[in-house]
ZADOTOR-525090 format. One record per residue (C-alpha): x, y, z; residue number from 1. Coordinates in steps of 0.25 Angstrom, whole numbers, plus 5000, padded with zeros to 4 digits. Layout:
BEGIN
+------+------+------+-----+
!    u !    v !    w ! num !
+------+------+------+-----+
!    X !    Y !    Z ! NUM !
...
+------+------+------+-----+
This chain:
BEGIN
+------+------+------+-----+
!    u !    v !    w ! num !
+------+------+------+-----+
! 5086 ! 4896 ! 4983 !   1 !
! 5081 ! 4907 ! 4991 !   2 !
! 5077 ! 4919 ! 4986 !   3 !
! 5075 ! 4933 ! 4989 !   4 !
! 5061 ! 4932 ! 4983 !   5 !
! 5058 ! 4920 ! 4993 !   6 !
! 5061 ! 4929 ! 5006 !   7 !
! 5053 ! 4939 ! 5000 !   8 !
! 5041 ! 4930 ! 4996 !   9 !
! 5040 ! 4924 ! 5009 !  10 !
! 5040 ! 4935 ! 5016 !  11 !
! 5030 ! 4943 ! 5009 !  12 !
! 5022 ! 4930 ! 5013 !  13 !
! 5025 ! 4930 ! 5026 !  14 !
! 5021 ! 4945 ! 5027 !  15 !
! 5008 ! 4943 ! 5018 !  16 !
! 5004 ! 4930 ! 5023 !  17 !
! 4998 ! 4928 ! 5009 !  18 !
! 5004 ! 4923 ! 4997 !  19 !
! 4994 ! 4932 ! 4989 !  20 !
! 5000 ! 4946 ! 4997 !  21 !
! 5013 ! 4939 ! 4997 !  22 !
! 5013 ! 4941 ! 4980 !  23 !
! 5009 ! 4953 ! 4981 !  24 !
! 5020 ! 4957 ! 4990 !  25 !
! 5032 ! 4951 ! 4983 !  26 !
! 5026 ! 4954 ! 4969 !  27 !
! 5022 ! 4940 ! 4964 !  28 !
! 5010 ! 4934 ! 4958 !  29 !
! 5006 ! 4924 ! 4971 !  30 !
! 5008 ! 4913 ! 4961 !  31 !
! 5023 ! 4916 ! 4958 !  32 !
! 5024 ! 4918 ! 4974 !  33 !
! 5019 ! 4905 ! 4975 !  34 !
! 5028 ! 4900 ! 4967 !  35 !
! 5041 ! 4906 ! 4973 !  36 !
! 5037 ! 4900 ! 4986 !  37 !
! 5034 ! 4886 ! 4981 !  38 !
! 5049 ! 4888 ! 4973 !  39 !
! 5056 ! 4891 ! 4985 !  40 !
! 5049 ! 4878 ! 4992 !  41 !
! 5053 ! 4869 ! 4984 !  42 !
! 5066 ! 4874 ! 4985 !  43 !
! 5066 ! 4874 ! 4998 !  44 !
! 5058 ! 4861 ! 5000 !  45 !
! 5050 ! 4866 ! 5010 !  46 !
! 5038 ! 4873 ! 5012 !  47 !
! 5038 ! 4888 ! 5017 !  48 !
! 5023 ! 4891 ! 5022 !  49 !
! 5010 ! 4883 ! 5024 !  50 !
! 5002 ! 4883 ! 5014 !  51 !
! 4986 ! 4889 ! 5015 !  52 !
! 4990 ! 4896 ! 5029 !  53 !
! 4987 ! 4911 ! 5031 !  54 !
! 4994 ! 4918 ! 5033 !  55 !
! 5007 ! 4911 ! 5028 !  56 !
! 5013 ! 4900 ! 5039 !  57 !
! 5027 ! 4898 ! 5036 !  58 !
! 5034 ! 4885 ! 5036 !  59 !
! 5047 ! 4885 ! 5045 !  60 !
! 5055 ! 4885 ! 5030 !  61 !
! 5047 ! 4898 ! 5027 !  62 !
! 5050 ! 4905 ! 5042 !  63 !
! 5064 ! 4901 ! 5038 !  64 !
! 5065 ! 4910 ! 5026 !  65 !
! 5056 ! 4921 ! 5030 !  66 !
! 5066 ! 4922 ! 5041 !  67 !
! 5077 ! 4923 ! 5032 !  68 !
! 5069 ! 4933 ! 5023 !  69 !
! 5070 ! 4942 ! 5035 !  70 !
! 5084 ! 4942 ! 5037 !  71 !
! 5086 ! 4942 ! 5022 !  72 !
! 5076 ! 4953 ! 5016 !  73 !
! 5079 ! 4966 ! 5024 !  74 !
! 5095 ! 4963 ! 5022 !  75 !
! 5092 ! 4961 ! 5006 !  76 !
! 5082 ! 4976 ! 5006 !  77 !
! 5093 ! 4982 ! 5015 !  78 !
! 5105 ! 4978 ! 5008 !  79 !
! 5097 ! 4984 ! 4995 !  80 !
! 5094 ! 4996 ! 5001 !  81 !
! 5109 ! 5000 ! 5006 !  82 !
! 5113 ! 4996 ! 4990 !  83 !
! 5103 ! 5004 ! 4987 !  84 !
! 5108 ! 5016 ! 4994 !  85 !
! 5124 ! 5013 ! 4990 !  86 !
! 5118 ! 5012 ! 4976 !  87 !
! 5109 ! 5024 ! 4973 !  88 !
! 5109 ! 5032 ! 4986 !  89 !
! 5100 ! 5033 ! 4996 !  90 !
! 5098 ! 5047 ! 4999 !  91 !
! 5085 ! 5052 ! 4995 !  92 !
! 5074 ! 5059 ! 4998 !  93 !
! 5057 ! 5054 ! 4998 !  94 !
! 5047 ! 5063 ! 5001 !  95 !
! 5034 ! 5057 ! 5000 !  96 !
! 5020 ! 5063 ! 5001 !  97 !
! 5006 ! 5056 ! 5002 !  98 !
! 4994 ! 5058 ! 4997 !  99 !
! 4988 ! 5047 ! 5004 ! 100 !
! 4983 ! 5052 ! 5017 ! 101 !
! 4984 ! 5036 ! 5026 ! 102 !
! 4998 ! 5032 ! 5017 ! 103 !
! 5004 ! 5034 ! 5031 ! 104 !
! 4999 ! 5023 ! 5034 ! 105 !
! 5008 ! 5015 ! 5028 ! 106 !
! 5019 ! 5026 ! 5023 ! 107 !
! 5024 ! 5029 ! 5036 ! 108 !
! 5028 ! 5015 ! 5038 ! 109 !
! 5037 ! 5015 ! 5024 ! 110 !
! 5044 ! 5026 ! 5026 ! 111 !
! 5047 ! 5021 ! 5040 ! 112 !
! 5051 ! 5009 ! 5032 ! 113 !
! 5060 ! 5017 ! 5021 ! 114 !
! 5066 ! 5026 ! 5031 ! 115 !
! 5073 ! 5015 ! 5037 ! 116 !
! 5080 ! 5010 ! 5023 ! 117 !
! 5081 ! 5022 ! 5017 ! 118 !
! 5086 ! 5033 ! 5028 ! 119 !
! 5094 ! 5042 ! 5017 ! 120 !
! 5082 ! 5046 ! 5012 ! 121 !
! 5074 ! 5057 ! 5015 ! 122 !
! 5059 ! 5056 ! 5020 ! 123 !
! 5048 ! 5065 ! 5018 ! 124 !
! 5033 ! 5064 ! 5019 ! 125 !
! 5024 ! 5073 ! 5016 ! 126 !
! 5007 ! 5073 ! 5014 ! 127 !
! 5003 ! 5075 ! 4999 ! 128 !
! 4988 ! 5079 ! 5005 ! 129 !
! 4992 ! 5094 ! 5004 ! 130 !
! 4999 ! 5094 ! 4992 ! 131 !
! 5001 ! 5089 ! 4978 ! 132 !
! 5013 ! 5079 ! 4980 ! 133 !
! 5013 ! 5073 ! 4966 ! 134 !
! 5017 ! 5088 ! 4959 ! 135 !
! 5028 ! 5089 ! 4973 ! 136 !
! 5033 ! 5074 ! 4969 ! 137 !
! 5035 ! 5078 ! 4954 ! 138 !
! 5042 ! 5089 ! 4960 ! 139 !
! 5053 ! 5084 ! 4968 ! 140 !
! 5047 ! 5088 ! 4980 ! 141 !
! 5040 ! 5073 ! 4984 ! 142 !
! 5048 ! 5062 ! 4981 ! 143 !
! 5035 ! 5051 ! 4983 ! 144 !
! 5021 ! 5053 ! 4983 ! 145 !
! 5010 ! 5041 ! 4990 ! 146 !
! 4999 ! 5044 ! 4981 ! 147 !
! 4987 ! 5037 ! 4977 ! 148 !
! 4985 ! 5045 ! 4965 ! 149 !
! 4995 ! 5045 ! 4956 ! 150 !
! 4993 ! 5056 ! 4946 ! 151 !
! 5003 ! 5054 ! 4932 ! 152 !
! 5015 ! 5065 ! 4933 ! 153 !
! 5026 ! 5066 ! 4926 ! 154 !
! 5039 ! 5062 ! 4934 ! 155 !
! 5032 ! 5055 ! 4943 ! 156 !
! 5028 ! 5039 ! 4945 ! 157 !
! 5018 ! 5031 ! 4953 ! 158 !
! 5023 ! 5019 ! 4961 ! 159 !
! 5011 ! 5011 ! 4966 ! 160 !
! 5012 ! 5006 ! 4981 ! 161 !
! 4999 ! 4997 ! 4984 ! 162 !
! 4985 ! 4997 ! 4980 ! 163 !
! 4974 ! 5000 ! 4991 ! 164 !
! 4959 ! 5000 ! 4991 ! 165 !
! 4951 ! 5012 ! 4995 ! 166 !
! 4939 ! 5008 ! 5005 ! 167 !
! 4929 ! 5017 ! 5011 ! 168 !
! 4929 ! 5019 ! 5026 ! 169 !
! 4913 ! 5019 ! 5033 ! 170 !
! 4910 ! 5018 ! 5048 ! 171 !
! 4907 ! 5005 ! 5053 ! 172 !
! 4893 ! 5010 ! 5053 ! 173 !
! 4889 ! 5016 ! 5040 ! 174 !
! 4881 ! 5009 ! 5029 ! 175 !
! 4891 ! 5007 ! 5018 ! 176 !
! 4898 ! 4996 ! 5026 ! 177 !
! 4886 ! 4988 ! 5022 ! 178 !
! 4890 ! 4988 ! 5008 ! 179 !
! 4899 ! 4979 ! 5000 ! 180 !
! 4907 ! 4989 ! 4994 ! 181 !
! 4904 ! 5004 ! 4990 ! 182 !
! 4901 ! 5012 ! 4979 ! 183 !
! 4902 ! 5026 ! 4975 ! 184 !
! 4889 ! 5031 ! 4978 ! 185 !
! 4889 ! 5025 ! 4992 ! 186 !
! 4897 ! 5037 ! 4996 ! 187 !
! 4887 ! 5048 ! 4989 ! 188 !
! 4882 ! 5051 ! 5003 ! 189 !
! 4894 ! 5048 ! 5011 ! 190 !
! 4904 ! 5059 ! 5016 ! 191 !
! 4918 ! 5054 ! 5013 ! 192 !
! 4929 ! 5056 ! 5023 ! 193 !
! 4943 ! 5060 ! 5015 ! 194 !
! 4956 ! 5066 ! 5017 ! 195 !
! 4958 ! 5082 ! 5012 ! 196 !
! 4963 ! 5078 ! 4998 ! 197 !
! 4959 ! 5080 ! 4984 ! 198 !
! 4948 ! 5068 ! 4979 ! 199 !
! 4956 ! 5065 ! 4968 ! 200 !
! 4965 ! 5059 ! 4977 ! 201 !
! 4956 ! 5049 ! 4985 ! 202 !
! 4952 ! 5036 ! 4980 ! 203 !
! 4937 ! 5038 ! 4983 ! 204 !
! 4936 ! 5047 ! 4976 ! 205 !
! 4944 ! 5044 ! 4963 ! 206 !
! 4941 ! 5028 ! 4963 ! 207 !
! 4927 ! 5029 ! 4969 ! 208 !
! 4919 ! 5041 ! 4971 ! 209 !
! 4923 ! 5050 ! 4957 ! 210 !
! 4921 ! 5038 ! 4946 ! 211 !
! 4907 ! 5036 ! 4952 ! 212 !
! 4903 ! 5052 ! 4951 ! 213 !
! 4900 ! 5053 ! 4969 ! 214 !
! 4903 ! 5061 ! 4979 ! 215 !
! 4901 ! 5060 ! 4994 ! 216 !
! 4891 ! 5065 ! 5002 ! 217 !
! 4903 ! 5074 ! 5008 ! 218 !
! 4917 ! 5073 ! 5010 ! 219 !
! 4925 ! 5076 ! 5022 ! 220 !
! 4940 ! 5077 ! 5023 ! 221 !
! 4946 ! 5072 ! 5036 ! 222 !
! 4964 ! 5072 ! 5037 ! 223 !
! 4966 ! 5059 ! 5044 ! 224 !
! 4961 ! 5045 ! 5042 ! 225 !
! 4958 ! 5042 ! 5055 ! 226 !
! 4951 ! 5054 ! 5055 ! 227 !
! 4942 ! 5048 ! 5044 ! 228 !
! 4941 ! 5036 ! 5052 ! 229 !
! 4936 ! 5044 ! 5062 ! 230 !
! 4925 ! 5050 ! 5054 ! 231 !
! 4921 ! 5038 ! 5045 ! 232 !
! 4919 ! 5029 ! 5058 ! 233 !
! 4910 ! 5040 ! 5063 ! 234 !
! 4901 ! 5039 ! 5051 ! 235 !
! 4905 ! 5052 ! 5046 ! 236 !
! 4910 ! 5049 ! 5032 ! 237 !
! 4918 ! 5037 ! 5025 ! 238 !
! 4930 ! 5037 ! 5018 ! 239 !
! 4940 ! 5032 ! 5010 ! 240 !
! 4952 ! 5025 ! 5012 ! 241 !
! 4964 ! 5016 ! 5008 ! 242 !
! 4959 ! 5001 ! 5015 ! 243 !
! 4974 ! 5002 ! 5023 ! 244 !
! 4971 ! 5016 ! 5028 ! 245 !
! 4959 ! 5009 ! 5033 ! 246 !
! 4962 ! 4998 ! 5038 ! 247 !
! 4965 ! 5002 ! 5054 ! 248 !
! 4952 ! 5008 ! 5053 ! 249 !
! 4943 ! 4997 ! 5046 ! 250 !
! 4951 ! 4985 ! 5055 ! 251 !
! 4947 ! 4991 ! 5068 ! 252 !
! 4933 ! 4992 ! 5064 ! 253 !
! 4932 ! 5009 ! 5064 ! 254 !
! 4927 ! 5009 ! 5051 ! 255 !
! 4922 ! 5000 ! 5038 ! 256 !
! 4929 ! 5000 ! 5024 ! 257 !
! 4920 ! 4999 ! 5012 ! 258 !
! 4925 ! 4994 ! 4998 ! 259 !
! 4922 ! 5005 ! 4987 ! 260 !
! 4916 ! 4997 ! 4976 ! 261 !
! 4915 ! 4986 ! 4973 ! 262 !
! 4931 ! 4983 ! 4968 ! 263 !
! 4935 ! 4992 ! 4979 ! 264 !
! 4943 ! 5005 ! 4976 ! 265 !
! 4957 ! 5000 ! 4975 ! 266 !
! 4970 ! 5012 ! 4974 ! 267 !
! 4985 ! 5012 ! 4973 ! 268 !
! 4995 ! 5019 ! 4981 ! 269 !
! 5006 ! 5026 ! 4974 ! 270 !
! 5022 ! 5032 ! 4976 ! 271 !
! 5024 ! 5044 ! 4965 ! 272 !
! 5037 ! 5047 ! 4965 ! 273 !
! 5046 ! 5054 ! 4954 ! 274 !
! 5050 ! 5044 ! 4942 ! 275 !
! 5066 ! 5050 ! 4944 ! 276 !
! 5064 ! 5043 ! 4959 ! 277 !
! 5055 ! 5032 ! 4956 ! 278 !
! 5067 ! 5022 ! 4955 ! 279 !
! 5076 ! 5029 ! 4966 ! 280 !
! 5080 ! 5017 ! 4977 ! 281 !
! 5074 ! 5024 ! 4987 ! 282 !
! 5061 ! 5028 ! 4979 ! 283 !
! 5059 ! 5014 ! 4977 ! 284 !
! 5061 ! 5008 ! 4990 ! 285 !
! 5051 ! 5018 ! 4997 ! 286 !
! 5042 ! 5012 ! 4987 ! 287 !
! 5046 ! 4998 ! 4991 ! 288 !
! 5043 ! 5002 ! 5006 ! 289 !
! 5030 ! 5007 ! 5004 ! 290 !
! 5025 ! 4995 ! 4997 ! 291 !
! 5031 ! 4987 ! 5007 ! 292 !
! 5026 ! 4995 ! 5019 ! 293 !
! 5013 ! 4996 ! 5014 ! 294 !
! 5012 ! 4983 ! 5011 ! 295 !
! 5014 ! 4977 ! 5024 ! 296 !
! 5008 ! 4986 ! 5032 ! 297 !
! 4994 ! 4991 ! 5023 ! 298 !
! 4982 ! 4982 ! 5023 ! 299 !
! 4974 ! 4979 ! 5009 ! 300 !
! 4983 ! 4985 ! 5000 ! 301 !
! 4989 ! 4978 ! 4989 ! 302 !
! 5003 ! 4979 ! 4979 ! 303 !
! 5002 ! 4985 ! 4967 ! 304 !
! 5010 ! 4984 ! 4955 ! 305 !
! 5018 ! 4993 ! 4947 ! 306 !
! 5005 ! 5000 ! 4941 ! 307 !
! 4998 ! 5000 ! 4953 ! 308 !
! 4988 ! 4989 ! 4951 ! 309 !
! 4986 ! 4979 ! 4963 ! 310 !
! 4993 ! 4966 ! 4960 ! 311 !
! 4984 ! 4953 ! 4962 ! 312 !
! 4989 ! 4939 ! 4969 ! 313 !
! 4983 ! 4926 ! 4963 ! 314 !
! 4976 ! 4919 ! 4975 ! 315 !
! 4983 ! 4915 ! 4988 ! 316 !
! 4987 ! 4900 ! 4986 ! 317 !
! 4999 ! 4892 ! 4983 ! 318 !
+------+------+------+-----+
């Protein structure tokens, strides 16, 4: 009568405290989540959360079974994993470069995550902002590359891991925060605040600046995000960046984030890795993780399908 699935529904609802994000976590339109629950109450003869609450009230039933999900749900990815390593192996090696300078973020966290399940393998991280980490993955001498990029190579295949909008960063004081949203022209006579790394690899300027033919005022590099924080705060510049990067900054009141146009300036996050590892266990699970992990810990970002696009939930109702 109880399924698997249930455990895992109810407990993407508990952590969501929305049916619409609970959809998206598990993989389901909100309408085939809502019907699973109501399937599993009728079976059950009793209801598992308050309707119209949020976030999610649980019934006594529901605590029930999300207390038994906890028992059962790490025994069941355990259990998989040591098959897993009996079956193909676990030795391995994953040496991963970034070319996303606040992916640490929420990378950190996963491998922290991984390293726990997976202690054969062999950890390696290593900054892509000095090098050219696709040609080194093609090569053998990367094994995974966090890009937001991807450029088509022979060999090697993109993995999409969420989708997040770009916003720009102004201080508190500065006349853009009076605007709705932005436009390219607004930064004609701003000076933009990036990190040392080629244009072609910034979201501003691929997604917002170069299809509408402007260029800043100036441009200054700065290593650090706080660093740029620092700057923007102080009315020095404005710059671009991922709306989770920004979060800590934008919460605390140290600076503003603007939309840029009107639809907003939305981007994925890729995993390259080599097509002859792309189905490896290990592979695959670090992938898992990093969806997971960013997932729970990043704010506004969404799932993506298998193509990248962001999938969409029908409204939150039952």
């Amino acid at each position: 009568m109880i399924e698997l699935r249930h455990l895992r529904t109810l407990t993407a609802l508990r952590d969501t405290g929305s049916l619409v994000e609970a959809a998206e976590r598990v993989f389901l339109t909100q309408s085939a989540l809502s019907h699973q629950i109501k399937d599993l109450e009728h079976k059950l003869g009793l209801e598992l959360f308050v309707r119209k609450t949020k976030p999610v009230e649980f019934t006594t039933a529901g605590q029930r079974l999300l207390r038994l999900a906890e028992d059962i749900l790490p025994q069941i990815r355990n259990t998989e994993r040591e098959i897993t390593r009996l079956a193909a192996g676990a030795v391995g090696r994953l040496n991963i470069a970034i070319e996303c300078h606040s992916c640490f973020q929420w990378l950190m966290p996963s491998l922290d995550r991984y390293r726990a399940d997976w202690p054969e393998v062999e950890l390696d991280l290593a900054s892509g902002f000095n090098f050219a980490p696709l040609p080194a993955l093609r090569s053998g001498e990367l094994d995974l590359v966090i890009t937001a990029n991807p450029k088509p190579l022979a060999g090697i295949s993109y993995v999409p891991l969420f989708s997040y909008e770009s916003v720009l960063a102004v201080s508190n004081q500065h006349p853009l925060t009076q605007k709705d949203y932005l436009e390219a022209g607004d930064l004609a006579d701003q000076t933009l605040i990036c990190y040392p790394v080629d244009k072609d690899m910034l979201d501003i300027f691929v997604q917002f600046l170069d299809p509408a033919d402007v260029e800043p005022a100036a441009i200054r590099h700065a290593e650090l995000t706080v660093m740029m924080m620092q700057l923007v705060a102080s009315g020095r510049g404005v710059c671009a960046l991922p709306n989770w990067a920004l979060d800590e900054y934008t919460s605390r009141g140290y600076v503003t984030a603007k939309t840029m146009s009107k639809t907003g300036i939305w981007c994925t996050l890729y995993a390259a890795v080599r097509n002859d590892q792309a189905n490896a266990k290990y592979m695959m699970d670090f992938l898992t993780t990093a969806r997971e992990t960013s997932a729970a810990t990043l704010v506004g970002v969404k799932q993506v399908d298998h193509q990248g696009a962001p999938l969409k939930a029908p409204e939150d109702c039952l």
